[in-house]
Structure formats: structure tokens, C-alpha cells
N, C-alpha and C positions, 0 to 999 in steps of 0.2 A: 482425480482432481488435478489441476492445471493452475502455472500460478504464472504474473507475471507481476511486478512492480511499476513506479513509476516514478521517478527522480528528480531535480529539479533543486533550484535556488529558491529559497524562499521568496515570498508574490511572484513567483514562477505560473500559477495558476492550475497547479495539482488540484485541487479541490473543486475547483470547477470544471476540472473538464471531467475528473469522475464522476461529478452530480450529472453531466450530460452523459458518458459515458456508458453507465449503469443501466440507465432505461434503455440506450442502443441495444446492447448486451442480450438483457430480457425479453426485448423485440424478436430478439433471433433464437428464443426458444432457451437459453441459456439460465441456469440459477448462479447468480453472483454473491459474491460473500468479498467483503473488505478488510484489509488491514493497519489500521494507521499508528504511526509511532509519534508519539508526542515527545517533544524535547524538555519540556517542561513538567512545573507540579503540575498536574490538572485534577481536576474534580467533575466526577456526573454525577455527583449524589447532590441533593437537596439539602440541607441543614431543615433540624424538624423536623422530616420523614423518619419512618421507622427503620428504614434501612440506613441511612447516615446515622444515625443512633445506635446501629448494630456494629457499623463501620467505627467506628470514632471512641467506643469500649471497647474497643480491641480486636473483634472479629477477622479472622482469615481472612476468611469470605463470606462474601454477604450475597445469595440469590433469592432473587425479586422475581415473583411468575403471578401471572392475571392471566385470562381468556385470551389476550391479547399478545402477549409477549412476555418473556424471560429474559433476565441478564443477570449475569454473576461478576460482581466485585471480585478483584484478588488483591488484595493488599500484602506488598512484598516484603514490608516490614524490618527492610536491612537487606533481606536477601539480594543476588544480583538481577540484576533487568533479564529476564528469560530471550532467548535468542528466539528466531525467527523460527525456527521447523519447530521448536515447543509451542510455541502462540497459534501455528499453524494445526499441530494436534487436537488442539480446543474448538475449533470449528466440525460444525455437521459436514458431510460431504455436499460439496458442490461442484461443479460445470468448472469454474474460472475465481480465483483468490486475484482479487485487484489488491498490489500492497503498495501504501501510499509512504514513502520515507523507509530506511532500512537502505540507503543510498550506496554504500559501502559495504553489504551482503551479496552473495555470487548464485544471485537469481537473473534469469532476463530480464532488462526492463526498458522503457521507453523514457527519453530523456524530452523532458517537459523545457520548451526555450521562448523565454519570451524578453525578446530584446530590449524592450525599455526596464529591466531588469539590470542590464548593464555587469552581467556575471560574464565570466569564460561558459565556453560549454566544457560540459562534464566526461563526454564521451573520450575526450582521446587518453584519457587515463584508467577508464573503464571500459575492460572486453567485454562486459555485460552487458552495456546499452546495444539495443539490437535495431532501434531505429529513435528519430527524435521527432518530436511534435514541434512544429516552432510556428511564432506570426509571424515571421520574416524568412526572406533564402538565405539560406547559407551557403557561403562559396567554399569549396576546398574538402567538401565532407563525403565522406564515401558512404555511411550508409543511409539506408532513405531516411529521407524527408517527409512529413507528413504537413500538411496547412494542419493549425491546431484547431480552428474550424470545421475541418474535415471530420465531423464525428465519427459517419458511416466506414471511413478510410481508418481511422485511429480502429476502432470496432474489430475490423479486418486484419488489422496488424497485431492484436492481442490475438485475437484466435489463430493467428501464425505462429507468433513466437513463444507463446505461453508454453512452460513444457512442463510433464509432468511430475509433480512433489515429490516424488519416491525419486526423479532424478536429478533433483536440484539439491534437496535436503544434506547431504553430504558437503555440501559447497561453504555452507554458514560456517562448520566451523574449520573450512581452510582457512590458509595464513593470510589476513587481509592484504588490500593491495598497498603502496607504497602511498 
């Protein structure tokens, strides 16, 4: 397995360009598996459902399977937020780990810029970013550039830089950067 992330300012447009992403990915023979980190509460359970019922009395965990698919709740319950290479253990083996946020973890990743954002870019304080997607040119930046339109080019540059989990997993718990 191979992993890369994907960084960015919020309405940066992480999320869209993996929903495009994703199906490039697959086209090229590839099984993709995602990772996204929420900053907030969130909830995918239903209120009513028998699984939010299992969740909500107290349940660990709560796995939900049909014909169709499976997915397991983990409810941390106090415990601390699990780092990156544990959340990564939980997945089947795959091709390519797209990890969306985890921005300050020492994976490769591709820095998401989209200038009516009106953020700094992120790279010059991250050795991780390894290339950046942006709508706009950027003067002064040494490493590539990608149009963030450019799917088939973004595509290309994941199967470049991704490396493999067994060689990045070490990194999460070095000393963050400053």
C-alpha cells in the first residue's frame, strides 16, 4: 500500500478534486481507499437506526454489514484521537491511501491552492508537500505546479509521490514541525 495526502486551507477544494480524483485513480487500474479527518463533532449515524441506538447506549463499536457494504463506528469515548498509521491499520489493503487533512503529519502530500482562498501557501514550512495543485501560477516556487483542473496530471503525480506505508508510518510520531 502507498499513501499520499492532500493539504490545503479550508474551501481550498480538497474534496472536489478527490471526488474527481478517485475515479481517475480507478481508471488506471488502481484500488483507492480514503482518509479524512474531521475537525469537528460529526456524526454518520442516523438517530432511530438500530445502530445509533447501539452507539448512543454506550457501544464501543457499532458494525453495520448488508449485501452491500459494512462499516464500523468507533466511539473514543475520552480516549485520545488515534494517529495516522493506527487509522491506517484499519483499512483492507489497497493500491493508493488518498488522506484528505492530517496537514501537519510527515506523509507526502500535495498542497491543494486555490487563490480566491486568500491563505499563504503552505509548502515553505512543510518538507512534505511534494508538489502543489493550484488555479493560479505561482511565481517563486520550486516545486511543480500542477493546474488543479489537470486531473489526469494530478493522477500522475499521486502515483509518483505516494510512498510506501511501511515507509512513512515512522514519521507520524516524529517531533512535529514548528
Amino acid at each position: 500500500m502507498r499513501l499520499i495526502g492532500f493539504a490545503g486551507w479550508s474551501g481550498a477544494g480538497k474534496t472536489t478534486l478527490l471526488a474527481q480524483l478517485i475515479p481517475a485513480l480507478v481508471a488506471r487500474g488502481l484500488r483507492v481507499s480514503t482518509i479524512k479527518h474531521a475537525h469537528h463533532n460529526f456524526d454518520i449515524d442516523v438517530p432511530g437506526k438500530d445502530s445509533h441506538t447501539h452507539r448512543v447506549a454506550g457501544a464501543t463499536e457499532v458494525l453495520v454489514s448488508s449485501g452491500n457494504r459494512w462499516a464500523l463506528m468507533h466511539e473514543l469515548r475520552g480516549a485520545a484521537e488515534p494517529e495516522l498509521p493506527e487509522l491506517v491499520a484499519h483499512l483492507a489493503a489497497v493500491d493508493i491511501v488518498l488522506v484528505e487533512g492530517f496537514k501537519r503529519d510527515h506523509h507526502p502530500k500535495i498542497e491543494i491552492h486555490r487563490a480566491e482562498v486568500g491563505k499563504p501557501l503552505l509548502h515553505p514550512d512543510d518538507p512534505y508537500i511534494v508538489a502543489i495543485a493550484s488555479d493560479a501560477p505561482l511565481e517563486g516556487v520550486t516545486l511543480p505546479v500542477i493546474d488543479l483542473d489537470d486531473i489526469e496530471a494530478i493522477a500522475a503525480a499521486v502515483e509518483r509521490h505516494a510512498a510506501p506505508v511501511e515507509s512513512i508510518l515512522w514519521r507520524a510520531s516524529a517531533p512535529q514541525l514548528a
